[in-house]
N, C-alpha and C positions, 0 to 999 in steps of 0.2 A: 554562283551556286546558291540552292535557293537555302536558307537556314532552318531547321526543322525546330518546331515550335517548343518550348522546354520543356514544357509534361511528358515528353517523349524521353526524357535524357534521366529519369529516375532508374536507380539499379533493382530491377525486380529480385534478382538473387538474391541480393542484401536484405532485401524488405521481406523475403521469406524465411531467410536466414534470421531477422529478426522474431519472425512467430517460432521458429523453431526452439532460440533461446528460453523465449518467454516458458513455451513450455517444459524445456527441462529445466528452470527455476519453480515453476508449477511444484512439480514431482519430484524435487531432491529431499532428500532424506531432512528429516526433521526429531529432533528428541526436546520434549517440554518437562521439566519436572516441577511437582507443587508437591509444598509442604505444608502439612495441615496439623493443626494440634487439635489435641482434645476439648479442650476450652474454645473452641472457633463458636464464631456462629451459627448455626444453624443453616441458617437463609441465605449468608453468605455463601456456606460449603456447596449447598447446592444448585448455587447459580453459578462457582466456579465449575462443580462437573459437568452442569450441563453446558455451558460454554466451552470446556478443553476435551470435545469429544470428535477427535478424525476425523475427516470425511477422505483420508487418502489411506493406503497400505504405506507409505511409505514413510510414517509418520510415527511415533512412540509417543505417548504421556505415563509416566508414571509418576505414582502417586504415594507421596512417603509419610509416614505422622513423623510433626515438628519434636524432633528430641536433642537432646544435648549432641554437639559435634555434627549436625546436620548440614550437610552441603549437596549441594551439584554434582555429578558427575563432569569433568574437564570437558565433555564432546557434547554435552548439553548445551542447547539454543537461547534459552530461555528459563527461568527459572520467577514462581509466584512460591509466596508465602503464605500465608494465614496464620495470625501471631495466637500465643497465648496471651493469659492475661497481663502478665505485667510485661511482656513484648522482650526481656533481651534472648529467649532463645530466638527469637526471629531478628534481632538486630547481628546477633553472630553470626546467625546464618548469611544471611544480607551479607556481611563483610565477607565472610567464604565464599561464597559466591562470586562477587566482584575481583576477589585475588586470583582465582582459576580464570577469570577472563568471561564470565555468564551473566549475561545482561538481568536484573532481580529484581522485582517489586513487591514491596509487603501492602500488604492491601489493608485498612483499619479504618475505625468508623469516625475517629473525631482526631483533633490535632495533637490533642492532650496521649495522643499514645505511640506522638512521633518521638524517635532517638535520634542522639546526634551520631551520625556516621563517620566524624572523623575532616580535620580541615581540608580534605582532600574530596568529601563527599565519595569514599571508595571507590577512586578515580571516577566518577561520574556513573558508574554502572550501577551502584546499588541503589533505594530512595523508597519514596511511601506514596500510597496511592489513599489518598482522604477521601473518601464519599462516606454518607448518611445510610447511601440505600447501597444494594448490591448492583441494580441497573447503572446506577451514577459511576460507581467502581468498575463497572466491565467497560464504559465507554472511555471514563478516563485513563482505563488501561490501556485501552485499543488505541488513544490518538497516541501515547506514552512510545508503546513497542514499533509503532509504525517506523516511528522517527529513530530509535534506539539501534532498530535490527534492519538497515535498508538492506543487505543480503541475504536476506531470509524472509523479506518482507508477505513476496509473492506466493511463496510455498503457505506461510501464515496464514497469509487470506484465504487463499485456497481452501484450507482445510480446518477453519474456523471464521464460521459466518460474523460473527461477532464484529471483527475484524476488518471485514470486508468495508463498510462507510468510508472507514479511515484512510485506509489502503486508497479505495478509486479515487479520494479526495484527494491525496497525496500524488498520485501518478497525473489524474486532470491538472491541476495547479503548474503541474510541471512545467507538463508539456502544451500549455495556452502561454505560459509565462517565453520558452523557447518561441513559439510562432507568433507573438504578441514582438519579441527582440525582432526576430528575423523578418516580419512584414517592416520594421519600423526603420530599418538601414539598407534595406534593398534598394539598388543604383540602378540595376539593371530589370525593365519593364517584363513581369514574366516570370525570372529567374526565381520568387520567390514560392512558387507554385509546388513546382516539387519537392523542395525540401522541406513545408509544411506539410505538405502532403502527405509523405515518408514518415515524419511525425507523427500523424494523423494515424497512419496504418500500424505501427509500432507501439502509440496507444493501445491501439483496438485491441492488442495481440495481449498487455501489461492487464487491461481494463477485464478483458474471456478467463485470463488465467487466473487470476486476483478473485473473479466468482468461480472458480474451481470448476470452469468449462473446458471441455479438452479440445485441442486443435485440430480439426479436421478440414478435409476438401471443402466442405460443403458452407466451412465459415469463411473459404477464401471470396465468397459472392460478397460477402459484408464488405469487400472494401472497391467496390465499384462503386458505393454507396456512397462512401467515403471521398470518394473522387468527384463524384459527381457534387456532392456537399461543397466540396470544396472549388470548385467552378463556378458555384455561386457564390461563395462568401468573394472570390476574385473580382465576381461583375457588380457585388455588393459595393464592392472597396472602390472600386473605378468611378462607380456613378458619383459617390458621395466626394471622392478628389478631384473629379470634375466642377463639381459644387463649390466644393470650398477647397483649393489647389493649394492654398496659404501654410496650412495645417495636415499637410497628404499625408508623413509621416507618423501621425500620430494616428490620423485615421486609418491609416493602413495594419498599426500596431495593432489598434483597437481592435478592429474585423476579424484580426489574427488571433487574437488572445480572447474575444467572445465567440467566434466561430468554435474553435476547440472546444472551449466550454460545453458549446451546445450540442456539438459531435460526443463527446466526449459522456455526457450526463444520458444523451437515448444509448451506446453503447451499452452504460449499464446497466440501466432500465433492460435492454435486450437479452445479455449475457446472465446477472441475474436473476431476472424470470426464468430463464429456460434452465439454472443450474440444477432446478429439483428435477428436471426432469430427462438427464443428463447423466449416464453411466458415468461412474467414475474407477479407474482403476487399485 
């Protein structure tokens, strides 16, 4: 019997089933709350609004001045501060926060206005974000939340462009790191094909939804691209273990975990570019 080649043997279902997920992590409900004093900055305040403004309905920020007994509500995602001046209303808060279980950053301009959160670090949820500028603060906040909230990451990106760097960076890495392993222990000539592949497509889907693109037919053409990319990074990989046979596995990792990469960095070049111009529900 003749054996049919392995690209054939990937689960299309799954792999649609995967864009499907992406998008209801897209669109789940989200609640952000910040607390701001009177004493804030200025330049700060307004580079927090205009960074924590929606681009989804299914999204909440509300916005509360920092006062004594100030917390989270317990179904909040997310929670930023902006201190007064001598900082312990915003360090109690920080601690309320972290006890209801709501990931919290006070945001401050030099080191001299950090507090100590306790030997526990309020179990790791609460802490300080030190920048100079407000730019420096929204970036550091962005690699910060990425890593903090990995289930809420998607919907985050989505609906805060801010966000977004961090995010693709985070999903890339991943998933080059997965097809970098999996090209590097594959026995069998071929078999590594599709399950990179699948990767590749389930990127694509983490990568559209992360720029707050909605999933449609018309992005399922994206991933013959995909396929076809990947076809080549295979005949890539071949020629060069051909070459050098001594060293296959690493070259094979290599192709796997740079190929991604490069899949990976035009997806969101593609995705978003086209998010301004992209209905959103």
């Amino acid at each position: 019997m003749t054996r049919r080649p392995a690209f054939f043997s990937f689960d299309l279902a799954e792999t649609l089933n995967a864009g499907r997920q992406a998008e209801m992590r897209r669109t789940q409900d989200l609640c952000v709350t910040i607390f701001v004093s009177a004493q804030a900055d200025t330049a700060l305040v307004m580079a927090i609004k205009n960074a924590f403004v929606p681009e989804l309905t299914s999204s909440t920020v509300v916005v509360r001045p920092l006062e004594p007994g100030s917390m989270p509500p317990a179904d909040s995602d997310l929670c930023v501060v902006v201190p007064d001046d001598g900082g312990e209303l915003a360090l109690r808060c920080a601690r309320s926060s972290a006890d209801v279980g709501v990931p919290c950053r006070v945001i401050v301009e030099t080191s001299l206005e950090v507090h100590d959160l306790g030997p526990d670090g309020a179990n790791g949820l609460a802490g300080y974000i030190v920048a100079s500028d407000p730019q420096a603060a929204l970036t550091e906040f962005a690699d910060w939340v990425i890593q903090a909230c990995p289930d809420t990451g998607l919907a985050l990106a989505a609906n805060f462009s801010f966000l977004r760097p961090a995010k693709i960076s985070e999903i890339i890495r991943r998933y080059s790191k997965e097809n970098a392993l999996i090209g590097a222990i594959s026995l069998i000539p071929g078999a590594d094909l599709p399950i990179m592949t699948v990767n590749q497509f389930r990127m694509a889907f983490e990568i559209a939804a992360a720029c707050g693109v909605r999933l449609r037919i018309t992005r399922i053409t994206d991933l013959a691209g995909i396929l076809g990319a990947g076809f080549a990074y295979r005949s890539l990989a071949r020629s060069l273990v051909s070459a050098i046979p001594i060293v296959g596995w690493a070259i094979k990792g290599g192709v796997g975990y740079l190929g991604t990469q490069t899949t990976g960095h035009a997806l969101a070049l593609r995705y978003c570019g086209s998010a301004s111009a992209n209905s959103r529900p």
